[in-house]
C-alpha positions as CSV (number, residue, x, y, z in Angstrom):
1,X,4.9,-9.7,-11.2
2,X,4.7,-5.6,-11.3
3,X,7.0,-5.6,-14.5
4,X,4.5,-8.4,-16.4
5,X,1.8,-6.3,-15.6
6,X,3.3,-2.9,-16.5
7,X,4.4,-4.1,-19.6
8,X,0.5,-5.8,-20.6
9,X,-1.4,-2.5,-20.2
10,X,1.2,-0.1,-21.0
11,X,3.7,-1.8,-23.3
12,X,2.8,0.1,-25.7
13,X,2.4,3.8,-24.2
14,X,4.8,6.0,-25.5
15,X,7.3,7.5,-21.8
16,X,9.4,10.7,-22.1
17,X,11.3,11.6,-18.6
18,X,12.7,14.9,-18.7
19,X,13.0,17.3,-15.3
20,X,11.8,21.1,-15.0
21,X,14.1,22.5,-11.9
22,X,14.3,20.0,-9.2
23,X,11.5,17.6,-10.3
24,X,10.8,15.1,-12.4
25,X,8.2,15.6,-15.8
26,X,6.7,12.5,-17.5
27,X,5.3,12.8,-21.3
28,X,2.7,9.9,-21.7
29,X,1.6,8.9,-25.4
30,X,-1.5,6.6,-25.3
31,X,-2.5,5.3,-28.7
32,X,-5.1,3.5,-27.1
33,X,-7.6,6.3,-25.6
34,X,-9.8,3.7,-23.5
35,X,-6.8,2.6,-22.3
36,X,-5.8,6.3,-21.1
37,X,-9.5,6.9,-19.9
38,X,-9.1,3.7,-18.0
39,X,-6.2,4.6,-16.3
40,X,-6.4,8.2,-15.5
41,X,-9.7,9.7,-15.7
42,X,-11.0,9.7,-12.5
43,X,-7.3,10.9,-11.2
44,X,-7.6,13.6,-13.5
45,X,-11.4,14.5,-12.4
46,X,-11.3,13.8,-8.9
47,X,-9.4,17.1,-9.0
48,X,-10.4,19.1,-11.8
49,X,-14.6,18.2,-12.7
50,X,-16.3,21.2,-10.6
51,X,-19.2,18.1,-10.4
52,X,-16.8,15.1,-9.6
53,X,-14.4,16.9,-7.4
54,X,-14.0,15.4,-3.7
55,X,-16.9,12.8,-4.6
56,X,-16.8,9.2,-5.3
57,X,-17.9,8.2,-8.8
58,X,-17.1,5.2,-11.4
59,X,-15.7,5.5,-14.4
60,X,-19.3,4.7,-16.0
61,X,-21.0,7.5,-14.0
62,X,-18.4,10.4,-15.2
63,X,-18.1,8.8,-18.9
64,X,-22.0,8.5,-18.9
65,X,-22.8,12.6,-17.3
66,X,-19.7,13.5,-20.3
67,X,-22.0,12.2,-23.6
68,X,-24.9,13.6,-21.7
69,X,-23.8,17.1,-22.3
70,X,-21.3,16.5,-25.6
71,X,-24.5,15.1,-28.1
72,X,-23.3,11.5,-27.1
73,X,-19.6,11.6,-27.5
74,X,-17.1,10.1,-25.0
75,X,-14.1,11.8,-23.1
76,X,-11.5,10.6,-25.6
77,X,-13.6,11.8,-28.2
78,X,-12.9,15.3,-27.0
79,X,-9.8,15.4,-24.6
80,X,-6.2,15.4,-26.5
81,X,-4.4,16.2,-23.3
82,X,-4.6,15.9,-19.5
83,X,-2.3,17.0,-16.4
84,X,-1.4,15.3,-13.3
85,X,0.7,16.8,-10.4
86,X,1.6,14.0,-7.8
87,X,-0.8,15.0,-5.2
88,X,-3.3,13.7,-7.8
89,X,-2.1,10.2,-7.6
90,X,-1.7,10.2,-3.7
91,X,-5.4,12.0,-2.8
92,X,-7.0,9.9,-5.5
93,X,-5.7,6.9,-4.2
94,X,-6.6,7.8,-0.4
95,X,-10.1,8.9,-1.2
96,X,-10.6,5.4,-3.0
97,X,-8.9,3.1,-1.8
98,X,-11.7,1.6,0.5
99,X,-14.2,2.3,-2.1
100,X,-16.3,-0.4,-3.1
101,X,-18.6,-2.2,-6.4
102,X,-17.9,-0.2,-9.3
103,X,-16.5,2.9,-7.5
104,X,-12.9,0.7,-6.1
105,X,-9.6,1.4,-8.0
106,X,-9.5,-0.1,-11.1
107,X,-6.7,-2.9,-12.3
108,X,-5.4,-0.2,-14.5
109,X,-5.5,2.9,-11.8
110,X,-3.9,0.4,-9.8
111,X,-0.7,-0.9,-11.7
112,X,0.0,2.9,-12.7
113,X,0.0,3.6,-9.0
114,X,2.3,0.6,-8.5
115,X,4.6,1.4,-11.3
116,X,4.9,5.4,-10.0
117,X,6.1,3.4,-6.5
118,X,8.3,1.3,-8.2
119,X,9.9,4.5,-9.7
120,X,10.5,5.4,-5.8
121,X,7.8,8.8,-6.7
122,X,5.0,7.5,-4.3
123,X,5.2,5.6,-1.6
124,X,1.6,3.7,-0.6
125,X,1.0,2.1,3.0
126,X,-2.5,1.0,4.2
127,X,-5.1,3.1,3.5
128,X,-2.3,6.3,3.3
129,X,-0.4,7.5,0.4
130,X,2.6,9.9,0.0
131,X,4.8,11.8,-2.4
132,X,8.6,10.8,-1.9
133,X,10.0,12.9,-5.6
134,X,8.1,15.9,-6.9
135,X,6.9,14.8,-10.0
136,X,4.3,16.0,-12.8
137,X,2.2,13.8,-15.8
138,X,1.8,14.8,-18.8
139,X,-0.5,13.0,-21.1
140,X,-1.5,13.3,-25.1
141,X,-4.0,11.5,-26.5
142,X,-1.8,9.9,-29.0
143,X,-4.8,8.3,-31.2
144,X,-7.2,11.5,-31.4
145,X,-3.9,13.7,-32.2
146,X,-3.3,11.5,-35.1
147,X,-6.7,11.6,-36.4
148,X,-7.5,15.0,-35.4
149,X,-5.6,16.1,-39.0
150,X,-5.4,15.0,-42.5
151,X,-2.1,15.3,-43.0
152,X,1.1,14.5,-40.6
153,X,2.0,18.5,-41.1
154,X,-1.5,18.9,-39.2
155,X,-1.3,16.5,-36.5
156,X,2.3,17.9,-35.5
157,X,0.6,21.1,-35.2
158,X,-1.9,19.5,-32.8
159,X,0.9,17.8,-30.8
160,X,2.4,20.9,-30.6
161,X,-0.6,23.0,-29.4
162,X,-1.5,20.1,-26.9
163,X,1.8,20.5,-25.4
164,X,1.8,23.9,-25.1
165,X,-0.8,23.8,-23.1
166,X,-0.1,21.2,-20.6
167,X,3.5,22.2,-20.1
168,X,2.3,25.5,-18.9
169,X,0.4,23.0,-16.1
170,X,3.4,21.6,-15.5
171,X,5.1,24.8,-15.0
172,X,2.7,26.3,-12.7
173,X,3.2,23.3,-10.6
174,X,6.9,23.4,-10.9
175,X,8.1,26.6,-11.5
176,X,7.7,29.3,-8.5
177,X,8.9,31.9,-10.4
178,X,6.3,30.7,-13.7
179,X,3.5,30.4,-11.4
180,X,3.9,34.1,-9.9
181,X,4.0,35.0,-13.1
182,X,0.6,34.1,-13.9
183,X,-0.9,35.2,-10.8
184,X,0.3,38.6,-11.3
185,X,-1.4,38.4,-14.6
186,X,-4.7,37.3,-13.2
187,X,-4.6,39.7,-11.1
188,X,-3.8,42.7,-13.9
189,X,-7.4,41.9,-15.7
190,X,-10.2,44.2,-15.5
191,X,-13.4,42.8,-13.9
192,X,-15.1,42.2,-16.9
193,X,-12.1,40.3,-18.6
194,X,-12.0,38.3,-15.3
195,X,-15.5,37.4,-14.9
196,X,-15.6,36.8,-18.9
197,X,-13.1,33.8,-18.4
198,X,-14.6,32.3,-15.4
199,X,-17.7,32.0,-17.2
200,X,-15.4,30.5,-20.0
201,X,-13.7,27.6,-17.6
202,X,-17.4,27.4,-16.0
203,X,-18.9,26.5,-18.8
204,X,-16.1,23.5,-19.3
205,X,-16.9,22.8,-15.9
206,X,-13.1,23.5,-13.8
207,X,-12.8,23.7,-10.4
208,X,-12.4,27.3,-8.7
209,X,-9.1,25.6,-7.6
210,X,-7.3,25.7,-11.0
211,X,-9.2,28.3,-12.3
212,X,-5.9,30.2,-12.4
213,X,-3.8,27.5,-13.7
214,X,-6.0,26.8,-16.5
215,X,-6.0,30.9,-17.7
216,X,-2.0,30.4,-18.1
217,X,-2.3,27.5,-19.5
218,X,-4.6,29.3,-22.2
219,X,-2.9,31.5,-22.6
220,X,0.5,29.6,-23.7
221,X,-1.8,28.3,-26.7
222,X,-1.0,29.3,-30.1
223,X,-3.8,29.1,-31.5
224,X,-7.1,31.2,-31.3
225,X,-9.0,28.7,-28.5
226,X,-12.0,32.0,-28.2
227,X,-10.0,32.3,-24.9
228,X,-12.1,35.5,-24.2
229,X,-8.6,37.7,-23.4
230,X,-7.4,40.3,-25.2
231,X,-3.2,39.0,-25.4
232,X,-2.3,42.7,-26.4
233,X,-4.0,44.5,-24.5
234,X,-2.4,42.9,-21.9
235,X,0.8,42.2,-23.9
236,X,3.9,43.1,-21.1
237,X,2.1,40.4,-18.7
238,X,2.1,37.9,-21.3
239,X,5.0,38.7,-22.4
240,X,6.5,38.1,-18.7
241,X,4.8,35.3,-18.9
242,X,6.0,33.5,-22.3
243,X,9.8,34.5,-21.6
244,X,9.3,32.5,-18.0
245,X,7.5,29.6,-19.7
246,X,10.2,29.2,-22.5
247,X,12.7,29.6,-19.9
248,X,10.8,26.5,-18.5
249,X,10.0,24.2,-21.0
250,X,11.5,25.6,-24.3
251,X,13.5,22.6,-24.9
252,X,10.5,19.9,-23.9
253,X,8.6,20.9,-27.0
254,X,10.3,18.9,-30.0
255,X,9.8,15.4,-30.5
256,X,12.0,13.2,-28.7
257,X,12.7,9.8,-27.0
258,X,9.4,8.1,-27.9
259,X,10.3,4.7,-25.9
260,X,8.1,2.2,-24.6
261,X,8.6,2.2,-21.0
262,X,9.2,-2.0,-20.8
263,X,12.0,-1.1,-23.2
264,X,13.9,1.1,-20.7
């Protein structure tokens, strides 16, 4: 029953499974962005949204407060990656789980849970939830990425940045050594440099919680992203900092083993 269902909403999302030290990493291609919205939104947001965090909200209510500040558009309009550490999944689920109407787990939050059980990384009882493996999500919006450039030389570049990014999440997570890293960087900027960026992740409306994850992760970038920090004047952190990340994920960054996860 679990496998049919899998394989009906996400036959056709693309699953990497690689590992970063001791735990498991998952690269998630959706080609269908409602489909990735559906699923993973409001595990995403529950976390990160400064207005959404800890509360409980439909899908409707955070797509609807989204347009209402981006001249109309929708999240997968906007959002070519997201990042999900397994305490995502488990607090999601325990916050919602008795939720009710339009606010109750959806079909598709649901059989993602189930399959992550299946996989032996989660383990839900009752109303209680638990991580069993250390794991970390990874997701590209597979459809806005290809459209997103002209030309497949440009949407590689897109891919690439995306990942970038989001590896460095995963990293942080992962990665005691990466994650030090950071912090000691964060702690290196001047006041104004600091208070600059917060304003920055403010005004994209992140947590104070990953305020700090989120400065790596712009940081890894390689593009300009108006990330409001000056990369040489504080070039031997970064450069700390880049050396630990490619130490990390270096060899997660090329294409590779695009297969649908009903095929494995």
């Amino acid at each position: 029953m679990l496998r049919g269902s899998m394989t009906q909403y996400f036959r056709r999302v693309r699953w990497e499974e690689k590992r970063i030290e001791n735990a498991q990493l998952f690269i998630l291609r959706f080609p269908n962005p409602s489909l990735m919205v559906l699923t993973l939104l409001r595990i995403s947001e529950f976390k990160e949204c400064s207005v959404h965090a800890g509360t409980i909200f439909s899908n409707t209510r955070y797509r609807t407060w989204f347009r209402s500040g981006h001249n109309g558009y929708d999240y997968d309009d906007f959002v070519v990656g997201m990042n999900l550490p397994d305490a995502n999944f488990t607090n999601f689920f325990e916050a919602f789980v008795q939720a009710r109407g339009r606010n109750r787990i959806n079909r598709f939050e649901r059989t993602f849970l189930a399959v992550l059980e299946e996989r032996g990384l989660i383990q839900l009882q009752g109303n209680r939830a638990s991580v069993r493996q250390k794991f970390y999500v990874v997701v590209l919006n597979e459809f806005l990425i290809g459209n997103a450039a002209e030309d497949e030389e440009g949407q590689l570049a897109i891919e690439y940045a995306t990942l970038r990014h989001e590896l460095s999440h995963a990293a942080y997570y992962l990665s005691t050594e990466y994650r030090e890293a950071v912090q000691k960087a964060w702690d290196g900027l001047d006041p104004q440099t600091r208070n600059n960026v917060m304003l920055f992740l403010a005004e994209k409306h992140y947590t104070r919680d990953v305020i700090v994850d989120e400065f790596g992760a712009y940081l890894m970038e390689p593009y300009d992203s108006h990330f409001p920090v000056d990369k040489e004047q504080y070039a031997e952190a970064v450069h700390r900092m880049t050396q630990l990340y490619s130490e990390c994920v270096a060899n997660l960054l090329p294409e590779a083993g695009r297969i649908p996860y009903d095929a494995k």
